[in-house]
C-alpha positions as CSV (number, residue, x, y, z in Angstrom):
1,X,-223.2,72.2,22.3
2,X,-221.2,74.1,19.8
3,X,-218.1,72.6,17.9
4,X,-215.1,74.4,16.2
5,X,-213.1,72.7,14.1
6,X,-210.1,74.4,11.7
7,X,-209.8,73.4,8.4
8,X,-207.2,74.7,5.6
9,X,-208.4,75.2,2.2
10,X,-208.1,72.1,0.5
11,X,-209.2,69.8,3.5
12,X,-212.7,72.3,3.1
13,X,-212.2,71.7,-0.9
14,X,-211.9,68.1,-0.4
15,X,-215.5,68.1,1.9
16,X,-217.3,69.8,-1.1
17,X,-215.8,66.7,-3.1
18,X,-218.2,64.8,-1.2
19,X,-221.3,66.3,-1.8
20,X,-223.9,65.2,-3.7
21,X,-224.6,67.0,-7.3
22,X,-227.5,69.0,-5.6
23,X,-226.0,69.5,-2.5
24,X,-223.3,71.4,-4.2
25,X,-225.3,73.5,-6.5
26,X,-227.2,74.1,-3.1
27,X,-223.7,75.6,-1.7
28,X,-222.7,77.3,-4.7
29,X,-226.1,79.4,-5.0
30,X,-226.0,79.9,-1.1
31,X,-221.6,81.1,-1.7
32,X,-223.1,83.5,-4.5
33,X,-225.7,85.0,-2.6
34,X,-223.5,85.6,0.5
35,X,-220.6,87.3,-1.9
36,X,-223.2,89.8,-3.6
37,X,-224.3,90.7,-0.2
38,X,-221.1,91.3,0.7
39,X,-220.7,93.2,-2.3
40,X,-223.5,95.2,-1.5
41,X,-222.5,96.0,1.8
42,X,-219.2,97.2,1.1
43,X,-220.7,99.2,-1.7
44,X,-222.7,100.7,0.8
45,X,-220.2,101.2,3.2
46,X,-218.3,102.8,0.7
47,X,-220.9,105.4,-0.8
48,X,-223.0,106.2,2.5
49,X,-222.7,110.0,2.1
50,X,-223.7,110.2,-1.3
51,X,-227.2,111.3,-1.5
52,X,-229.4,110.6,-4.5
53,X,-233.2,110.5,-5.1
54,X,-234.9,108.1,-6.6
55,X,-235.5,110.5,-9.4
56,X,-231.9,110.9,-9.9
57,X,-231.6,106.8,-9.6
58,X,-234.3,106.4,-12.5
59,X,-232.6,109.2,-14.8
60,X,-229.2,107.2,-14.6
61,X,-230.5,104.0,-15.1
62,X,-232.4,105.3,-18.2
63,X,-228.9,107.5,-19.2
64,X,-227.7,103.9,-19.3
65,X,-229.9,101.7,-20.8
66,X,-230.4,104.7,-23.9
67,X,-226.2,104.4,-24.4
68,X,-226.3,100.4,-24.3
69,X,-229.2,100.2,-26.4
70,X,-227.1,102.7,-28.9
71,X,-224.4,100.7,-28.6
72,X,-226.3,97.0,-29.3
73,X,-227.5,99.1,-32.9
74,X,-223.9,99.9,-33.7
């Protein structure tokens, strides 16, 4: 049996009011990992014909870690 029920904003904020202290730390990680998986898809979504090896991955990522460490000596 499945069950629908609509609920505005503040009625849902006023439900999280009620949870425990680790039941909402329990939603909040579960709300962060679904909105950086949404981030990643979209990001993928977005930048699905760019083609880069995993080479040209590592070289960037050390591009940027060289400038940030220059700029943490600054």
């Amino acid at each position: 049996m499945s069950v629908s029920i609509n609920l505005d904003f503040e009625q849902l904020k006023s439900l999280v009011d009620q949870l425990s202290s680790e039941e909402a730390a329990e939603l909040a990680e579960y709300l962060q990992r679904k909105a950086a998986l949404d981030r990643l898809e979209r990001f993928q979504e977005e930048h699905k014909d760019i083609s880069l090896t995993e080479e040209e991955i590592a070289e960037e990522v050390e591009a940027v870690r060289r400038e940030r460490y220059e700029g943490q000596r600054h």
